[in-house]
N, C-alpha and C positions, 0 to 999 in steps of 0.2 A: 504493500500500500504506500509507504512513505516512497517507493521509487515510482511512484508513477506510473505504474504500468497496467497500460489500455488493457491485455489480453492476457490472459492465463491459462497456462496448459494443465488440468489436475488429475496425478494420477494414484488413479482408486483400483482398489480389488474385483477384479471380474472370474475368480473361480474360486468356491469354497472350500475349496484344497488350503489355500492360501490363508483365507482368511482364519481358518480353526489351527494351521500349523504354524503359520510364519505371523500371522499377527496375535495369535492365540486370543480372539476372543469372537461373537458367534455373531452369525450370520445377520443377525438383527441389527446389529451394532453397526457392522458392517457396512449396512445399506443408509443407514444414520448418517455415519462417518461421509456419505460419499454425497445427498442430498444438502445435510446441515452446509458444507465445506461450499458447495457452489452456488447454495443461497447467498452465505457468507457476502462475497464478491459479488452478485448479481447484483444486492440490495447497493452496493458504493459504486454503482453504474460500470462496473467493469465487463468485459467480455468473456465469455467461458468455456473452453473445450477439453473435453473431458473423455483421458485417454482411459480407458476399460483395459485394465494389464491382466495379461492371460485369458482376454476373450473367448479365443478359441478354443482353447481347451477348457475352461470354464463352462463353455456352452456345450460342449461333448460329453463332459461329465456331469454337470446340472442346469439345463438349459431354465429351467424354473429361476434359479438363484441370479445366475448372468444376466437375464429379463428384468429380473425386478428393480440389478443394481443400475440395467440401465435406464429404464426407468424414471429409476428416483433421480438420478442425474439430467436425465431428460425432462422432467416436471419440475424440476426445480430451475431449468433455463438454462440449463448448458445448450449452446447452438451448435456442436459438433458431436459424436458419441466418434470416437476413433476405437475400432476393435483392434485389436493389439496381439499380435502371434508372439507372444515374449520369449518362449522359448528356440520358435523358429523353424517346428516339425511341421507345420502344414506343407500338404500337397494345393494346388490350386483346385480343383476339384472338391474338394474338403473347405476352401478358404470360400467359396464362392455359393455354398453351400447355405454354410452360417451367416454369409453376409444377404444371402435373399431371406432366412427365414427369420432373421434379425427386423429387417425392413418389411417384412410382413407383418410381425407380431408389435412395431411401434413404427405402424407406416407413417408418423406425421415427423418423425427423426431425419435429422441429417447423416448419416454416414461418412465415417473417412475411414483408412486402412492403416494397418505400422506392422511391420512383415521384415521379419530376421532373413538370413540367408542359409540355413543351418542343412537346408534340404537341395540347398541351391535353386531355392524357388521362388525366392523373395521378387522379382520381377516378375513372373507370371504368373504368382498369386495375384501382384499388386493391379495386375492389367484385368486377371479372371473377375476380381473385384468392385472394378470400374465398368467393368460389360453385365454388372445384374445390380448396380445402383450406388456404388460409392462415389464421393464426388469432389473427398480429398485423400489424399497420400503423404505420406511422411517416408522419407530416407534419405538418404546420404550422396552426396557428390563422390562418385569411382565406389561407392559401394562398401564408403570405411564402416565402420562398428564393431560392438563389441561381439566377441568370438570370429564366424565368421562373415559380421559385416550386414547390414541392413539392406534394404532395396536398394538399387544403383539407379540414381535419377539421371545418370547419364546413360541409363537405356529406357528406364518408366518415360523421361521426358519427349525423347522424337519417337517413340512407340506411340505414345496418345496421342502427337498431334499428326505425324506423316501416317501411323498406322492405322490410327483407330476415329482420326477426326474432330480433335478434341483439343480447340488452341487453349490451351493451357501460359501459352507464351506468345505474345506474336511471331507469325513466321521467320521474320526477318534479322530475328534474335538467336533462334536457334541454332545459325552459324556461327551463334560465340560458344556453344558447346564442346567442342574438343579444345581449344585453345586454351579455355577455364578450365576444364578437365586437366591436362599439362599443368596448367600454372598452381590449382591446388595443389598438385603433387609434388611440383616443385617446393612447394612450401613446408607440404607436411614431412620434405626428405625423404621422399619413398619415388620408386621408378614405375609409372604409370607401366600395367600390365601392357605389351601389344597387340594382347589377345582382345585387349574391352571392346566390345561391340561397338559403334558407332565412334566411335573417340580413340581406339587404339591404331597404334602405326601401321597394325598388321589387317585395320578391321578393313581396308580395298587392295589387301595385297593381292597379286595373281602370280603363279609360279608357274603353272604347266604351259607347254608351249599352245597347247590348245584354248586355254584361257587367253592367250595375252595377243595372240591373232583373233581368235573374235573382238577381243576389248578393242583392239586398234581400228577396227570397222563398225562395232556399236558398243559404245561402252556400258547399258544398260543391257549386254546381254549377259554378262556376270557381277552386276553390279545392282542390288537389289533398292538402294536409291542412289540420286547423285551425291558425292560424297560431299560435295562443299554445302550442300544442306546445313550440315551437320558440323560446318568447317576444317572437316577433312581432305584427304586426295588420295587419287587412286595411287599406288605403288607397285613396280613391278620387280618381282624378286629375281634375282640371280642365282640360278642352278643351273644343277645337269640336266635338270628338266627343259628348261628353256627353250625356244627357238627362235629364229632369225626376226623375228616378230617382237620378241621382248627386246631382243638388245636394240632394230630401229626404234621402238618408241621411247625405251630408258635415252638413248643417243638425243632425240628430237626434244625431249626435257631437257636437257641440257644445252642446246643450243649445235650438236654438233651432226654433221649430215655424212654419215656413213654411206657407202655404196653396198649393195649387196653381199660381195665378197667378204667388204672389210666386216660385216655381221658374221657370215659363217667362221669366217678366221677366231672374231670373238668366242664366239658361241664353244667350237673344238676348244679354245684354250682354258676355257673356264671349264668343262669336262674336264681335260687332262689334269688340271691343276686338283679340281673336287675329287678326282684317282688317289693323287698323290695327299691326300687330307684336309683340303682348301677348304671354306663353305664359305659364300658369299653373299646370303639370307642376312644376314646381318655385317654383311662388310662393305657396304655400299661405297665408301671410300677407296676399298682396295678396284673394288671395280670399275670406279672412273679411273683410275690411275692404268686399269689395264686394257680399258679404250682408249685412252690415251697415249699410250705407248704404242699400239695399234695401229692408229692415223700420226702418230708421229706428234701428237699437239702436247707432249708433255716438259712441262717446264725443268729445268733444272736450275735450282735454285741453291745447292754444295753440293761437295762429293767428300766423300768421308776415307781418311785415307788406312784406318786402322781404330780399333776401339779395344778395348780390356778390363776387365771388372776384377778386383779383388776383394775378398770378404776374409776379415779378420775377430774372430773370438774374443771376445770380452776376459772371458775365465769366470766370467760371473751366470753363464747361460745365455747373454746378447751376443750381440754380433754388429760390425761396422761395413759396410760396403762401399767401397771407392769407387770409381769410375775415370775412365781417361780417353779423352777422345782427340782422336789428330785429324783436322778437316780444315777444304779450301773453300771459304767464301770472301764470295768479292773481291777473290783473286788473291786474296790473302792466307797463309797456313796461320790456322790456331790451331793451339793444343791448350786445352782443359781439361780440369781433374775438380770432382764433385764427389761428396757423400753423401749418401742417403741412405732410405732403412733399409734397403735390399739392393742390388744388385739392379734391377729393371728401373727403382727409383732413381739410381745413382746417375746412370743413364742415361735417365729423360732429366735430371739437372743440369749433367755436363753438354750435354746438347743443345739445352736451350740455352745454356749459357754460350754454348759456342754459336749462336745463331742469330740472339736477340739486338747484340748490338749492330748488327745489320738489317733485320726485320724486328723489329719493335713491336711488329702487331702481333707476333706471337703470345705477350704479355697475356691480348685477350683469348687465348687458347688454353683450356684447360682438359688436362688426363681427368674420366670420370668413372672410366669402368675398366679395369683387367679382369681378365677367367683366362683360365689351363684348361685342357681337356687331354688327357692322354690317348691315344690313337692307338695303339698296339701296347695294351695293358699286360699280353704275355712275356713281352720282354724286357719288364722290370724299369731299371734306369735307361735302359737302351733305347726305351721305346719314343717313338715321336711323340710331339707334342703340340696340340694348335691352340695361338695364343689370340684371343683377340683384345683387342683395348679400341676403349670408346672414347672420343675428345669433344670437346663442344663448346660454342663459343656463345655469341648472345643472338643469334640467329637461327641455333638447332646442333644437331648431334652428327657422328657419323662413325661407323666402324670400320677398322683396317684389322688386317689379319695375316698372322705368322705360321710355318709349320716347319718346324727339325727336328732334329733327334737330340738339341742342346737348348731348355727352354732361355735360354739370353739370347742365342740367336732367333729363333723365333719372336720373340719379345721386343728384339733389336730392329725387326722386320718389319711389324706391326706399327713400331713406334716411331720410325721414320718415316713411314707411310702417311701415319699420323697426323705429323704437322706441315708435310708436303701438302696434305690436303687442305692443313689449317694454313696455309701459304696461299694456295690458289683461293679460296674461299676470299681474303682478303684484298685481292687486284693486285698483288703484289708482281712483280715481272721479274723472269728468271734471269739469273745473272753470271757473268762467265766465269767458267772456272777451266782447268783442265782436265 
């Protein structure tokens, strides 16, 4: 009250499981507790919605008791009844169930829904829900919450207005979708899934060569809307799968005009490479570098004439890693030597230090993701290893990718790739060396 506050969300007990265990006292009290509370507020001109916790299963187990508490919440002027899956087990068939017989039994009610993810249904509950009379939703942007995670209102939201009809948002809004999608997660330090439906990197990827030759003559023939709807884009991935068809359109995003040959040439070399352990599903970096190399349009911006890592024991269970790099930029030999916590950090120190007083705008380049994946696990240390590392600047991300039988070299591979990319990405123009 003293904060002012227009609107209040109150939540009461909707299964008598609850109320005789967890609040230990009875049913009667109960439905007191939940009427007195949002008179309370009604009477000081506030607004009132009132979440029914464990509706569902409340109503499974005593649809009498769940009625009455709604009810009493209902008669006493709450303008919302939100039924509440708290624990998260509904199927949507089961959610859509209780929410008509709900709306039967107090038809002059409002409805809204609040649907865990525990079943992974919490979205097509929330939709089953809206198609037999609910007319609000409650969940999370990327589908955060507790366990695992509430509705994802970055699929409830263009499901109701592209699927279902239902502007919820003006159209024209919906295009901030995936970019807030990103930017939350930026926030909250987590890596937006590429898998998220309408908002992930991966949600208009196409891989098969037969996808990405129809895309390139109707894009809505594998593409169930347009993706900039949603403020997405389509993406076409790099495999062995592929055909002359993905790498002309990846080429034509970029600006650069292949002849047919120079596609098949690609296409064979990213097979041979994907033999030897390559994957370039997520190396998108490595792959302009190797149409680049292709047509000939690849910059050279140093050349590295020897590199070497040392790692040295603490005696205490640490360890120090050196790093020493001998390279020609701008015509000049530098030799740098950096520490860092390992070996690959060392690295990416003594290189950028060897590079930045010539390109500066490496500055805004940063390392955000390394992984290892061993290749041939039967051969112990022997075995290959493919390394990828992700870099990203304030315009977006990109992956390059490493594979040997020594993870530094591969590491070393990856991570030159790197900021060659984070080089060109900047305007930067490649400069002579020997």
């Amino acid at each position: 009250l003293e904060a002012g506050t227009q609107v209040v969300c109150l939540v009461g007990k909707a299964w008598d499981l609850h109320v005789t265990e967890a609040l230990r006292t009875d049913l009667d009290e109960a439905v007191l507790m939940a009427s007195e509370t949002v008179e309370f507020f009604i009477r000081r001109g506030i607004r009132v919605m009132f979440d029914a916790e464990h509706a569902f299963d409340g109503y499974l187990a005593n649809p009498d008791f769940t009625l009455t508490v709604l009810r009493a919440a209902h008669d006493a002027g709450a303008e919302r009844l939100i039924l509440c899956d708290t624990n998260g087990g509904m199927l949507p068939t089961t959610a859509a169930r209780v929410v008509e017989k709900v709306g039967a039994a107090i038809p002059d009610a409002v409805l809204g829904v609040h649907f865990h993810d525990d079943t992974g249904c919490a979205v097509a509950s929330t939709l089953a829900a809206v198609e037999v009379g609910a007319v609000q939703v409650q969940g999370c942007l990327n589908g955060y919450g507790e366990r695992t995670g509430n509705a994802d209102l970055c699929s409830v939201i263009p499901n109701l207005v592209l699927k279902m009809g239902h502007e919820v948002i003006p159209r024209d809004r919906l295009a901030r979708l995936a970019p807030i999608a990103h930017h939350v997660a930026e926030i909250a330090n987590t890596k937006l899934d590429p898998h998220r439906a309408y908002v992930g990197s991966s949600a208009f990827a196409h891989k098969a060569g037969l996808h990405t030759s129809a895309i390139a003559r109707r894009p809505d023939a594998y593409e169930h809307i347009e993706p900039s709807e949603v403020g997405n884009s389509p993406r076409m991935v790099v495999s062995e799968l592929m055909g002359r068809a993905t790498v002309l359109t990846r080429a034509k995003e970029q600006g650069w005009d292949l002849t047919p040959d120079q596609a098949a040439s690609v296409v064979q070399r990213v097979k041979d490479l994907e033999h030897e352990g390559y994957l370039f599903e997520a190396a998108d970096g490595s792959f302009d570098l190797l149409v680049r190399d292709t047509i000939g349009d690849r910059p050279r911006f140093f050349s590295v004439e020897s590199f070497r890592t040392i790692v040295d024991g603490t005696g205490d269970g640490g360890a120090v890693a050196e790093a020493t790099i001998k390279a020609i930029v701008g015509g000049d030999r530098v030799v740098v030597t950096r520490e860092g916590d390992g070996p690959v950090n060392a690295l990416d120190r003594a290189l950028r230090a060897a590079l930045t007083p010539t390109f500066p705008t490496l500055d805004g380049v940063r390392l955000v993701d390394f992984s290892v994946r061993d290749l041939d696990s039967s051969d112990g240390t022997a075995a290959r290893v493919r390394v990828r590392i992700e870099h990203a600047d304030a315009d977006g991300t990109w992956g390059t990718v490493g594979v040997h039988h020594d993870i530094v070299e591969a590491s070393w591979e990856a991570l030159v790739d790197g900021l060659v990319v984070g080089l060109i990405r900047t305007g930067v123009a490649g400069v002579a060396h020997p």
